[in-house]
MIBADO-327687 format. One record per residue (C-alpha): x, y, z; residue in three letters; residue number from 0. Coordinates in steps of 0.5 Angstrom, whole numbers, plus 2048, in hexadecimal, padded with zeros to 3 digits. Example, Ala and Ser with C-alpha at 12.3 -4.5 7.8 and 13.67 -1.06 7.14 Angstrom:
[[819,7F7,810],'ALA',0]
[[81B,7FE,80E],'SER',1]
***
This chain:
[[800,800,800],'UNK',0]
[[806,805,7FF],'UNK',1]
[[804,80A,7FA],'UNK',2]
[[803,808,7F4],'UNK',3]
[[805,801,7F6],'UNK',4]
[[802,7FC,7F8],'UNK',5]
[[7FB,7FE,7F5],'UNK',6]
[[7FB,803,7F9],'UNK',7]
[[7F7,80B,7F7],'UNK',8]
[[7FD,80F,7F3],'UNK',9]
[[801,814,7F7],'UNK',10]
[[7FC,81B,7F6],'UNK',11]
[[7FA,821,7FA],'UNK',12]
[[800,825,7FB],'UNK',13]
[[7FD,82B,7FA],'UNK',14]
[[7F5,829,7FC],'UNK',15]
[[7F3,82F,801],'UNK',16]
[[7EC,82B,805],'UNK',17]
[[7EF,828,809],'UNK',18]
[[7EF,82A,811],'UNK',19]
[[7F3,827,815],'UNK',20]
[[7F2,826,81D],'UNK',21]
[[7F9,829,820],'UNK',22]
[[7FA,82A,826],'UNK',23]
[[800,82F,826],'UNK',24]
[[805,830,82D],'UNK',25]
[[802,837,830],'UNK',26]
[[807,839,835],'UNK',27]
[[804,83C,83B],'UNK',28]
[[808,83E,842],'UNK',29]
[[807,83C,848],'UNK',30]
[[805,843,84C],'UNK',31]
[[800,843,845],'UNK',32]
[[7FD,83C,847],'UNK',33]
[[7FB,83E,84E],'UNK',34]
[[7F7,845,84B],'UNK',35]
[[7F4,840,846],'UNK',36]
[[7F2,83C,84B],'UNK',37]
[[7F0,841,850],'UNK',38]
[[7F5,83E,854],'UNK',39]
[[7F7,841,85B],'UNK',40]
[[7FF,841,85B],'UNK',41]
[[7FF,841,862],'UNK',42]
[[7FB,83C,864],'UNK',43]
[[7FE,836,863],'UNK',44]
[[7F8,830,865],'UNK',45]
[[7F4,834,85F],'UNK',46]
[[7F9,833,85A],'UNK',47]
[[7F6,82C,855],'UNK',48]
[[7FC,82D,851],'UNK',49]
[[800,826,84F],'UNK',50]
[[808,828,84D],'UNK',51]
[[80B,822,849],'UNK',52]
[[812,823,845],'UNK',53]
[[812,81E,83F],'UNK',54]
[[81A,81D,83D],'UNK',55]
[[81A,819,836],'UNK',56]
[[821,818,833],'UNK',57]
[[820,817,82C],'UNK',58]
[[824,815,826],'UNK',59]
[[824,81C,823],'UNK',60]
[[822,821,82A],'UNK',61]
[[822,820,831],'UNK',62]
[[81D,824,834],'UNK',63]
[[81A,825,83B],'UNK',64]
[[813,828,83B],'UNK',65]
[[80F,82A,841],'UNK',66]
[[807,829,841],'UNK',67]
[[802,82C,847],'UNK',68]
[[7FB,827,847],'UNK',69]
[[7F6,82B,84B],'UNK',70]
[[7F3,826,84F],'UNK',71]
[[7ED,827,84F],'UNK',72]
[[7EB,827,847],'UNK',73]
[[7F0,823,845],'UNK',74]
[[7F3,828,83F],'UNK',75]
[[7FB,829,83F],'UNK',76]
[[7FF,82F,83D],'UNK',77]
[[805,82F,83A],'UNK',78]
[[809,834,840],'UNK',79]
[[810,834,83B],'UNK',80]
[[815,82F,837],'UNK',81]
[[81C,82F,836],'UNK',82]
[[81F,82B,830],'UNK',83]
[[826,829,82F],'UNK',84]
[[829,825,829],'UNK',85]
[[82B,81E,82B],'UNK',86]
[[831,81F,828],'UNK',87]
[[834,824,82C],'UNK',88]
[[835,81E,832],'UNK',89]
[[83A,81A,82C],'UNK',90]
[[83E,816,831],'UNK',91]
[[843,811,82E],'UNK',92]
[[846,810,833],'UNK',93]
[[843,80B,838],'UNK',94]
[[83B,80A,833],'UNK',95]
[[838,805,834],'UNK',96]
[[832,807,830],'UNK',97]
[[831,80C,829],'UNK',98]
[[82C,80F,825],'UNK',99]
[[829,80C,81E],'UNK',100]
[[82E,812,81B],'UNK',101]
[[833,80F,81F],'UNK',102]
[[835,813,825],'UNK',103]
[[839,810,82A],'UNK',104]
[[836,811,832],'UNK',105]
[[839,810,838],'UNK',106]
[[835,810,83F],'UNK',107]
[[838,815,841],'UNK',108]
[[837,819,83B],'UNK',109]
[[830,818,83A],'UNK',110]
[[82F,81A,842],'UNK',111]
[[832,820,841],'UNK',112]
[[82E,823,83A],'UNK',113]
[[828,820,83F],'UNK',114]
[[82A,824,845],'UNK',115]
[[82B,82A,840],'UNK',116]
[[825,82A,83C],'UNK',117]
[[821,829,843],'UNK',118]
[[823,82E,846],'UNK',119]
[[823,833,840],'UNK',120]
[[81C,831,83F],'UNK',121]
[[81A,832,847],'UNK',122]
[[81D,839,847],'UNK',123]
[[81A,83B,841],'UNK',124]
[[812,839,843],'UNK',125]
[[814,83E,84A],'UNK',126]
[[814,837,84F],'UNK',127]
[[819,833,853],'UNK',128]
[[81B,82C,852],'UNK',129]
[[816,82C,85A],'UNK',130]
[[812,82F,856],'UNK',131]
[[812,828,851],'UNK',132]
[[80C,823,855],'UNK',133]
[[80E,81D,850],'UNK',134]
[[813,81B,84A],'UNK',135]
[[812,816,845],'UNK',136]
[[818,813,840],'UNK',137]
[[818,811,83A],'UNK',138]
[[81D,80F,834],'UNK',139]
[[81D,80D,82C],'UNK',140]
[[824,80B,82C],'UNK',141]
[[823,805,82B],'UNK',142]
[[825,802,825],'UNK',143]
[[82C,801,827],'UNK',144]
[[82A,7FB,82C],'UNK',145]
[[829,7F4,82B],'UNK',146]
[[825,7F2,831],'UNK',147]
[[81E,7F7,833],'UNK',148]
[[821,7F7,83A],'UNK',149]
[[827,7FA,838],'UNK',150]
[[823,801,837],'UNK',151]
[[823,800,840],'UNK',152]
[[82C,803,83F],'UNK',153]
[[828,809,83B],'UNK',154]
[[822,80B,840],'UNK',155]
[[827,80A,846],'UNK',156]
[[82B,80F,842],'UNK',157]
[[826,814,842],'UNK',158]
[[824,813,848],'UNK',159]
[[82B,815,84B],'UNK',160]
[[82B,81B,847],'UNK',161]
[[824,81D,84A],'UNK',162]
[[827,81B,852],'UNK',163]
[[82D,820,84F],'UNK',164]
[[828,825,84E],'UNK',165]
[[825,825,854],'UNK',166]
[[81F,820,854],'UNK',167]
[[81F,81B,85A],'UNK',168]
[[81E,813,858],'UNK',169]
[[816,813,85B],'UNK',170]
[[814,818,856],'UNK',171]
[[816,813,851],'UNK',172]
[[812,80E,853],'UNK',173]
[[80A,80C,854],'UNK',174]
[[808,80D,85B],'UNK',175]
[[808,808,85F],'UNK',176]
[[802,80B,865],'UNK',177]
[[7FE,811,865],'UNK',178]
[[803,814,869],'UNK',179]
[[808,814,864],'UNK',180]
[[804,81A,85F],'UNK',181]
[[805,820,862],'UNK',182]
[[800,823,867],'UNK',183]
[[7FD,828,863],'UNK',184]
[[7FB,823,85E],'UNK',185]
[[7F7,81C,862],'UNK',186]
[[7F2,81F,862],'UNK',187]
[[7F1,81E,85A],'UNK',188]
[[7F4,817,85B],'UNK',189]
[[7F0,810,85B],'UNK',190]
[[7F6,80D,85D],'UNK',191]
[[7F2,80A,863],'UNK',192]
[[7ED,806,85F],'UNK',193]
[[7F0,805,858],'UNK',194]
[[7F7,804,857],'UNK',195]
[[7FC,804,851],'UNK',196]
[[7FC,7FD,84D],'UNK',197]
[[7FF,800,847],'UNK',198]
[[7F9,802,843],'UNK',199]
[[7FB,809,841],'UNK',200]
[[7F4,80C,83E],'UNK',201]
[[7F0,805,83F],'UNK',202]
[[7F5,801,83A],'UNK',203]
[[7F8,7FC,83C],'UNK',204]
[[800,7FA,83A],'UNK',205]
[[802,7F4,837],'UNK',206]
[[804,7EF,83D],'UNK',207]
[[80B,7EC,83F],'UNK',208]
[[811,7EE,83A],'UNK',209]
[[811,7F4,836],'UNK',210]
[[80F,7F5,82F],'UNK',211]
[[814,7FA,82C],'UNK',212]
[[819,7FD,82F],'UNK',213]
[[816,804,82F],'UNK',214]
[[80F,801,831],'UNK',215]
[[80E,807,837],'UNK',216]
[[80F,80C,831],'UNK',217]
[[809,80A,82E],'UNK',218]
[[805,809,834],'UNK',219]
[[806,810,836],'UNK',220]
[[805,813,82F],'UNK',221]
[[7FE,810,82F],'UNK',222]
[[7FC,813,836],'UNK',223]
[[7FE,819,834],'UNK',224]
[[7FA,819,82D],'UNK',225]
[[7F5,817,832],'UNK',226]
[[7F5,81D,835],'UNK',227]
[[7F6,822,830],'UNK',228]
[[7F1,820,82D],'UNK',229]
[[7ED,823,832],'UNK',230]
[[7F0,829,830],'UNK',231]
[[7ED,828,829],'UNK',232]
[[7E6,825,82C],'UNK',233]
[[7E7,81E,829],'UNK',234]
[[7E5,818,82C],'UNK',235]
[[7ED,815,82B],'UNK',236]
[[7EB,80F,830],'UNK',237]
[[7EB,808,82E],'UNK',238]
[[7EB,805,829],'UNK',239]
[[7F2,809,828],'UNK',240]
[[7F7,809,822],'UNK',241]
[[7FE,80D,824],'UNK',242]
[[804,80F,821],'UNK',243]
[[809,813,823],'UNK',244]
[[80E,814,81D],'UNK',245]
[[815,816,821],'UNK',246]
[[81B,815,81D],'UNK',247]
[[819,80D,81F],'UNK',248]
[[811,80B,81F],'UNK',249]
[[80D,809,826],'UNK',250]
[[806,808,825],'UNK',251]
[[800,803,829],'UNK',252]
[[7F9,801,826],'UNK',253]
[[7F4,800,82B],'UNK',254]
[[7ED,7FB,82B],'UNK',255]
[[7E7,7FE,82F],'UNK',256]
[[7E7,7F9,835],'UNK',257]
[[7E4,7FB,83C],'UNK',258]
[[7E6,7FD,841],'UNK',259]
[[7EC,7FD,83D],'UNK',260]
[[7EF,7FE,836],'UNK',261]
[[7F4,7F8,833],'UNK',262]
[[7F9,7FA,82F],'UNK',263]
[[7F9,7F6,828],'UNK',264]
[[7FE,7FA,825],'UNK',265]
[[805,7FD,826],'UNK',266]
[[809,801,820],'UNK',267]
[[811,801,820],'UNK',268]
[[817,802,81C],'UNK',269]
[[818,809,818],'UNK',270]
[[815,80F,817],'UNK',271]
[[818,816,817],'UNK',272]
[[81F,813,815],'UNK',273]
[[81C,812,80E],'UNK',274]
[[81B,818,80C],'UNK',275]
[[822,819,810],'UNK',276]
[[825,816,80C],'UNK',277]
[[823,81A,807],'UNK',278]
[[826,820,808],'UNK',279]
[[82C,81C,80C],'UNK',280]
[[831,81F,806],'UNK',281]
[[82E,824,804],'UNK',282]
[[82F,829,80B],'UNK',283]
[[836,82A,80C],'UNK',284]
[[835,828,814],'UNK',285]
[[837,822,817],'UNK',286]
[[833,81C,819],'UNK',287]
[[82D,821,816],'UNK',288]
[[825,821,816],'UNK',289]
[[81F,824,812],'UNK',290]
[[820,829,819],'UNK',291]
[[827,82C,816],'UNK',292]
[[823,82D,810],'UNK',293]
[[823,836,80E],'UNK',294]
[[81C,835,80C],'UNK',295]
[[81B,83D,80A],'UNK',296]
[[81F,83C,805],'UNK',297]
[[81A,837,802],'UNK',298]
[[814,83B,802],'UNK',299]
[[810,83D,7FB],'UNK',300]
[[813,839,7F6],'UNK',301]
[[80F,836,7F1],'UNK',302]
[[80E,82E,7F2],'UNK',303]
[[80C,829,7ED],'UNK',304]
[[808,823,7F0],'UNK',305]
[[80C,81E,7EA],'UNK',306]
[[812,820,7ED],'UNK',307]
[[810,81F,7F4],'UNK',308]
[[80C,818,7F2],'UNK',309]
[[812,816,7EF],'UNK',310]
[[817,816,7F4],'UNK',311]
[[812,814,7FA],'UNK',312]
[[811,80E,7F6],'UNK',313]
[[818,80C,7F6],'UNK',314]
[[819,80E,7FE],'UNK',315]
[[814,809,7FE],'UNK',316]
[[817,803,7FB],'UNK',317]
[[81C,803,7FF],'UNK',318]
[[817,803,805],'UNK',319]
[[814,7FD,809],'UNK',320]
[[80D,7FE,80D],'UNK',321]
[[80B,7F7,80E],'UNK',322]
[[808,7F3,814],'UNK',323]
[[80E,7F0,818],'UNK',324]
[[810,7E9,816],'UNK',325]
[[811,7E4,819],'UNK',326]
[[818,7E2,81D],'UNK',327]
[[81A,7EA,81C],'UNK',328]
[[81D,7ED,822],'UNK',329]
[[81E,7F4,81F],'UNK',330]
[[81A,7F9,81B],'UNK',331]
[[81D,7FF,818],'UNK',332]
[[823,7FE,81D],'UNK',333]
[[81E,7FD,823],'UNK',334]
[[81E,7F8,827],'UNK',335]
[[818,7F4,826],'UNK',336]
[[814,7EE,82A],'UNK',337]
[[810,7EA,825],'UNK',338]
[[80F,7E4,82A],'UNK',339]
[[80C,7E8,830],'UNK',340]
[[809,7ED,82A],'UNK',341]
[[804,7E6,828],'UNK',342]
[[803,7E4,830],'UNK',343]
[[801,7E9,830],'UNK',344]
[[7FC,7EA,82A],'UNK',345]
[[800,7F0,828],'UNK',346]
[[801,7F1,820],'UNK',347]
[[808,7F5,820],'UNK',348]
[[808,7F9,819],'UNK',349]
[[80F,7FD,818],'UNK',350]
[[812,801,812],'UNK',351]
[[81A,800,810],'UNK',352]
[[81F,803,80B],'UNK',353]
[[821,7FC,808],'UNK',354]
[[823,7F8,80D],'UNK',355]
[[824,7FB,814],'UNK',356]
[[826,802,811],'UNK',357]
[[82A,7FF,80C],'UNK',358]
[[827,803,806],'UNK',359]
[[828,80A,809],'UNK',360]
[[82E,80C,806],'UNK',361]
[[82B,80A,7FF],'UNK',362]
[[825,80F,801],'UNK',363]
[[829,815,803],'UNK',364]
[[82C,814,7FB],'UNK',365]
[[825,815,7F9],'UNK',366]
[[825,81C,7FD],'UNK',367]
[[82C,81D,7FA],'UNK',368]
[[828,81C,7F3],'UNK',369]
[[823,820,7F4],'UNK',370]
[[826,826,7F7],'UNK',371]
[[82B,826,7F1],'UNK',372]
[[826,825,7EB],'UNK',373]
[[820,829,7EF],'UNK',374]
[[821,82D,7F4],'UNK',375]
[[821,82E,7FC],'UNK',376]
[[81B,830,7FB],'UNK',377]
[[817,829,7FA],'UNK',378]
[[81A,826,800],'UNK',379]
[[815,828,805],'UNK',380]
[[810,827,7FF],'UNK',381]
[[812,81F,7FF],'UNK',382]
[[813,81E,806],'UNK',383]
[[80C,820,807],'UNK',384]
[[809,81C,802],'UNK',385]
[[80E,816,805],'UNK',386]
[[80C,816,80B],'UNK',387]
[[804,817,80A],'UNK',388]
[[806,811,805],'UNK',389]
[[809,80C,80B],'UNK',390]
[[804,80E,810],'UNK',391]
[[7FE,80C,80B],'UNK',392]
[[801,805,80A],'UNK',393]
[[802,804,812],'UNK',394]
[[7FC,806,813],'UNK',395]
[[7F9,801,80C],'UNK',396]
[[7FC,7FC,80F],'UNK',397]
[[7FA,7FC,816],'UNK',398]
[[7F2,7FC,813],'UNK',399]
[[7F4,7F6,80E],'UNK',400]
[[7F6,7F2,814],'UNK',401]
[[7EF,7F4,817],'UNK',402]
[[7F2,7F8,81C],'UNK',403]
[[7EE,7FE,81B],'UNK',404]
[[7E6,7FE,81D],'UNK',405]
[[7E1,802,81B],'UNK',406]
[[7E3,808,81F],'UNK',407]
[[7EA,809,821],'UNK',408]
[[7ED,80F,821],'UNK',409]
[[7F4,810,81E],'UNK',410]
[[7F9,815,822],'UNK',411]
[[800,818,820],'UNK',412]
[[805,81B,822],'UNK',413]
[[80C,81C,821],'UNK',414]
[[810,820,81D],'UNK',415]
[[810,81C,817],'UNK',416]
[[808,81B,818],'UNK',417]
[[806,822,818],'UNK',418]
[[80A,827,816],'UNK',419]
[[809,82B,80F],'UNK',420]
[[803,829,80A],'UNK',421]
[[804,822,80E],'UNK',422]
[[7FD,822,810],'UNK',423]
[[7F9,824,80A],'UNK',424]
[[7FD,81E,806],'UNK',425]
[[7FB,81A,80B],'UNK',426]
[[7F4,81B,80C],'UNK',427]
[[7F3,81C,805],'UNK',428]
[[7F6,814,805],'UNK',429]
[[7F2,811,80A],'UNK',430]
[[7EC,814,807],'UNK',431]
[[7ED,810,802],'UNK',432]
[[7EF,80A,806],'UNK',433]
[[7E9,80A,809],'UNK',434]
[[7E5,80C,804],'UNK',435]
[[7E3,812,808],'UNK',436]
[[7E5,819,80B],'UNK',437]
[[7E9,818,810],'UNK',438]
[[7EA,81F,814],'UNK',439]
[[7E6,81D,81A],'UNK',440]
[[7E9,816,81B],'UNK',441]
[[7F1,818,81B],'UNK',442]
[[7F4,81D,820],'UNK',443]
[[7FB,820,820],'UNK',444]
[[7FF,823,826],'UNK',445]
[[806,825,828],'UNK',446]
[[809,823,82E],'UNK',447]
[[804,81D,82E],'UNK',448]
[[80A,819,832],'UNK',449]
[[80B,81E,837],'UNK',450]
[[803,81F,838],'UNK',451]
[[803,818,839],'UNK',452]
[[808,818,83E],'UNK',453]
[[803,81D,843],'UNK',454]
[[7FE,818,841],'UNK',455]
[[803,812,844],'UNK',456]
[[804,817,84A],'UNK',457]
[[7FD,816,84C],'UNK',458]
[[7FB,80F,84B],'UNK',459]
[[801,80E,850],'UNK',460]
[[7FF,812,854],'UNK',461]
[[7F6,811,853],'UNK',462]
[[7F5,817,851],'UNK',463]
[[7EF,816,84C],'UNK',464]
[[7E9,81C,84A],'UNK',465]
[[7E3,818,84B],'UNK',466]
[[7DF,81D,847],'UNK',467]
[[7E5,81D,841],'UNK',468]
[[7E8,817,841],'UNK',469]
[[7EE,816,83C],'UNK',470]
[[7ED,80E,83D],'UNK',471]
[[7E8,80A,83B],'UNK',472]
[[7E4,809,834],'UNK',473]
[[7E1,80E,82F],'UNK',474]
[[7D9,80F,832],'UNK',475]
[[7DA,80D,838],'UNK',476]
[[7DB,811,83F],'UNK',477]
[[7E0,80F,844],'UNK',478]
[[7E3,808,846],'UNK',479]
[[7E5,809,84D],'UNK',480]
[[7DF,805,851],'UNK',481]
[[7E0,7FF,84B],'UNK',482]
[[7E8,800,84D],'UNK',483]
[[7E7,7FF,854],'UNK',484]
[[7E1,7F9,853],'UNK',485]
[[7E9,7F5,84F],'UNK',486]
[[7ED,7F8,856],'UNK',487]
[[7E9,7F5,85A],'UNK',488]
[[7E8,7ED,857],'UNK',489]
***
């Protein structure tokens, strides 16, 4: 089902104008201005319903800390400010032990460091302290360099060595065990007494005993912050879900529409951003580059021919694996993958790979070298675009041929290589044709989903639910807490 392969519909709608994305952008708001909002009184600290969680993710090509405040008492999350750093200013080849899909070098100790900078830049930035902080989530898409999924741990233990170096104590970064481990001014809003964390995060349960994938938490997170952005958007984006989070390496979940708990029936892995990567990778004069090292003012205004674009989009993509995981696999586009826990578990894992673990990203980034020789620089982002749009629509096929999609699931995307430029419109114009249907109120796009989930994750470890806005559950329900503590109690 790649565009123009496979009986797929032809490559088309570069330049169509009807569709209207759901986009939920990142709106900053300071912390001093949150309380005005919310008509909160800064002096009185027991009135104060506001849940600070920092998400720190190191990503193959940025490493960022963002911190979210969750008013507790109707669930929404504001992002309070970001700090974004290139992943390669922690190179390290001394002492690594992991590198990035482009091949960086990192070391422990370099990771804490670029951890502890980030955070404490992002902290000072927002107008609060690291005390200030009442929950730290961690997170990484470096993963493509281990040959195990429990090797991934030495990653998460670096940054949580960079968080400790920043100021975090260790109890903030692990789910409280008793009421008296959330702090005062918050019990209140907890049900931890009645219910407690059994590993469902918005009412979908993980898949049980080993992991599937080796950035399986990514796309967990991607799929409770989807959930909560789309409140933003007013959509009812609870299961069944699609999720897709297009970072440099791809992380996703498909869910059914079980009660009181979702299952998880599909997972995504292998590359995503890193195609379009490769791309630009001889055409920026930067080492270890990215579409992010692109001088896009440059690119502006020029006229495209949709031939042209047609053309080279289809030669990236024969070069492009999307399929559903094989058997006996144990690597997908780099990342390590478990296909026997994946069948336990009646998980379908579907992934995406340039040849045979990246084999074929040095034959792509020659193509991007062609194409700015014979067409211009000016058709990059045009391609890329149309690639991307292109790579989603045949996950997305997949995952409905394998009888994974019911009748009303909801598709979610974030991730740079998923929601930037005219992606969006590509997209929608492409799963409208898909599903013989328009599309624009069934699919939702976020920025910052992973860090939205992460407030998310806070708050299910903490029992901290919206009884009368619930994120968790399936669409046209009301809240699950009463079936939650009926399955508690047995």
């Amino acid at each position: 089902m790649h565009c123009e392969r496979k009986g797929a519909q032809p490559i088309m709608g570069l330049f169509t104008k009807r569709h209207r994305p759901k986009l939920l952008e990142t709106e900053k708001i300071h912390y001093s201005e949150l309380h005005y909002r919310l008509r909160l009184s800064r002096g009185d600290l027991s009135l104060r319903p506001i849940f600070i969680v920092a998400s720190v993710e190191l990503g193959n090509s940025t490493t960022k800390a963002i911190l979210t405040a969750t008013n507790l008492k109707s669930g929404q999350t504001y992002i309070l400010d970001k700090a974004v750093k290139m992943t390669r200013e922690a190179i390290s080849p001394r002492e690594a032990f992991c590198h990035t899909i482009s091949m960086v070098d990192l070391s422990e100790d370099s990771i804490a460091e670029l951890v502890k900078a980030t955070l404490q830049e992002c902290t000072r930035s927002a107008g609060i302290t690291i005390t200030d902080m009442h929950f730290v989530v961690r997170s990484t898409g470096v993963t493509a360099c281990f040959y195990k999924i429990d090797e991934v741990a030495g990653v998460i233990k670096a940054l949580a060595k960079g968080c400790m170096l920043a100021g975090v104590p260790p109890r903030k970064m692990i789910s409280p065990m008793t009421i008296e481990n959330i702090p005062p001014d918050l019990r209140a809003f907890s049900r931890m007494e009645k219910t407690y964390f059994d590993g469902a995060v918005t009412g979908d349960l993980p898949p049980g005993g080993e992991s599937i994938v080796g950035n399986e938490m990514e796309g967990e997170l991607v799929t409770a912050g989807l959930k909560e952005a789309a409140k933003w958007l007013d959509v009812d984006y609870r299961s069944p879900v699609l999720s897709l989070d297009f970072g440099t390496t791809l992380a996703g979940r498909i869910t059914d529409g079980g009660l009181p708990y979702a299952r998880v029936i599909g997972s995504f892995c292998g590359l995503a951003g890193a195609i379009p990567d490769a791309v630009v990778s001889k055409v920026v004069n930067v080492n270890f580059p990215s579409v992010l090292d692109l001088a896009k003012a440059s690119l502006r205004g020029k006229r495209i021919r949709k031939e042209v674009v047609k053309g080279y989009v289809e030669e990236i993509l024969e070069l492009v694996r999307i399929e559903k995981v094989k058997n006996g696999s144990t690597r997908m586009g780099g990342i390590p993958v478990n296909v026997d826990a994946a069948a336990k578990n009646g998980v379908v894992l579907i992934g995406v790979d340039a040849g045979e673990n990246l084999s074929n990203l040095p034959k792509i980034a020659d193509i991007g070298v062609e194409l700015v020789k014979d067409e211009g620089e000016q058709y990059i982002i045009p391609v890329i675009d149309e690639l991307s749009a292109c790579v989603v629509e045949e996950l997305v096929g997949i995952a409905n041929e394998e009888g994974l999609l019911l009748h009303n699931t909801k598709i979610g995307i974030t991730g740079r290589a998923g929601i930037t430029g005219k992606k969006p419109e590509l997209l929608l114009e492409k799963l409208s044709t898909l599903f013989g249907r328009n599309m624009d109120k069934e699919v939702v796009f976020a920025d910052d989903a992973l860090a939205r989930g992460a407030a998310v994750l806070g708050k299910c470890m903490h029992q901290f639910g919206t009884v009368g806005n619930p994120i968790g559950g399936v669409q046209g329900r009301g809240c699950l807490y009463g079936q939650r503590v009926n399955v508690q109690k047995k």
